[in-house]
C-alpha positions, 0 to 999 in steps of 0.5 A: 500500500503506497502511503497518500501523505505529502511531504511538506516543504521547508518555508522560510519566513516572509522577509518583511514588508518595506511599510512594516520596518521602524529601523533601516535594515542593511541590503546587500554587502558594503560596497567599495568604490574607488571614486567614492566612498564606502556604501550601503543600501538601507532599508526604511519604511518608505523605501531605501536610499544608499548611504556612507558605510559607517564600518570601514571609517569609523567604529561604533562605541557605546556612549558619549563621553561628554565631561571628556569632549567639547563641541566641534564649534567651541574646538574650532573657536579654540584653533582659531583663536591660536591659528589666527582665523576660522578658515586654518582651524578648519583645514588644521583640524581635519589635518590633525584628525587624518593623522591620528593627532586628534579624536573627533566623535560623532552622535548620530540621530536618527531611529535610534542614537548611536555615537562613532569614534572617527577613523582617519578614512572618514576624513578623505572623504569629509572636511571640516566647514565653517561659514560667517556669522548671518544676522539677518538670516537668523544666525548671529554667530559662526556656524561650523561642520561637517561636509562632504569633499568634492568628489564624495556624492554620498548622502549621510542619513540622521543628524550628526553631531560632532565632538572633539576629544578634549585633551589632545585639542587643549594640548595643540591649541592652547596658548603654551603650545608650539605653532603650526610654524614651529612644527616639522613638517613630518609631525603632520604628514599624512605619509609618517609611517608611525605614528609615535613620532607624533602621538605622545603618550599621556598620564597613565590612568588610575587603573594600570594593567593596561595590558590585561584590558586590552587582551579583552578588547583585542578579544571582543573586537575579534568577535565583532569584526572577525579580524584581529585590530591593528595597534591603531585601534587599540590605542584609539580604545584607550584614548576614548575610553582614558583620553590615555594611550599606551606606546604603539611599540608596546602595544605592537609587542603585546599583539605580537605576543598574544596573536597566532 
């Protein structure tokens, strides 16, 4: 006696209608282009638009240290008011956050708040901006930001707001540090093949086993990224975190050391 029953086939669960959706949803891989900057497809309620790809310039951190930050704003009034106008501090402060001498952070707002710390990639495709104070328009003091260079055509979504690491900036532009004129010309080339000749370890933090937190940074951003960090992101962990860095060297002897 042959057997009546059908087996049933496996389903799959409907992929969600693009009117459903209350936060973008990535389609497809990032996309690297070499006219542009990295991409990705979103998703939202009303349709999709094609965005920067946030993951090869900047890496997300969980919050936004605000006693250890100022404005993006107030850091240019402080670079203007040692370079001598708007329009250096602008240019310098870009400069500085390609070649790892500055931390620049941004929050952004849109379905929800997520906060990146800046890569130096971010900043080959965007440039710091600042336009005259325009009584009549309704602004009264100078406004400054974030723009996209000439050759980045790629929209952002969400509001970005964005903040300097407080001591690295008092420590350039205060009024006891040398001048742009003063400084060689290799501190802030882009070209430097390390950066210790122009990162200068700070205070060490109250808490001294630095070594030990970065084995579980190392760890989790394995994890994460499915790769293992360069020296570079370490230090730009405990910059974030302590607005303190261990020297490259060491922590290219402790990755050495633990990395198979």
């Amino acid at each position: 006696m042959v057997s009546t029953k059908v087996k049933k086939k496996p389903t799959t669960p409907p992929t969600p209608a693009l009117a459903t959706l209350t936060v973008p949803v990535a389609l497809g891989a990032t996309i690297t282009a070499v006219s542009g900057p990295p991409t990705v497809t979103l998703a939202y309620a009303r349709g999709s638009v094609t965005t920067i790809a946030t993951g090869p310039l900047a890496r997300e951190v969980a919050v936004l240290p605000l006693s250890r930050l100022v404005s993006l704003k107030d850091a240019a009034k402080l670079a203007s008011d040692r370079l001598g106008s708007y329009e250096l501090a602008a240019q310098d402060l870009a400069q500085r956050a390609r070649t790892r001498q500055l931390t620049i952070v941004a929050q952004v707002v849109g379905c929800d708040k997520r906060v990146f710390l800046l890569r130096p990639e971010f900043w080959r495709w965007y440039k710091v901006v600042w336009s005259s104070p325009r009584p009549d328009e309704g602004r009264p003091e100078v406004f400054v930001g974030v723009d996209r260079v000439r050759d980045n055509r790629v929209r952002t979504v969400g509001q970005w707001h964005f903040f300097v690491g407080r001591r690295r900036l008092e420590r350039l532009y205060s009024a006891a540090s040398p001048s742009k004129s003063d400084m060689g010309s290799g501190e802030a080339s882009e070209d430097t093949p390390s950066s210790e000749t122009r990162r200068k370890p700070g205070r060490k933090p109250v808490y001294p086993l630095w070594r030990l937190e970065a084995a579980l940074f190392i760890d989790q951003f394995f994890k994460d990224n499915k790769r293992w960090p360069i020296a570079g992101e370490v230090a730009e962990h405990f910059q974030t975190k302590y607005e303190w860095e261990p020297n490259e060297k060491h922590i290219r002897e402790l990755l050495k050391f633990l990395l198979p």
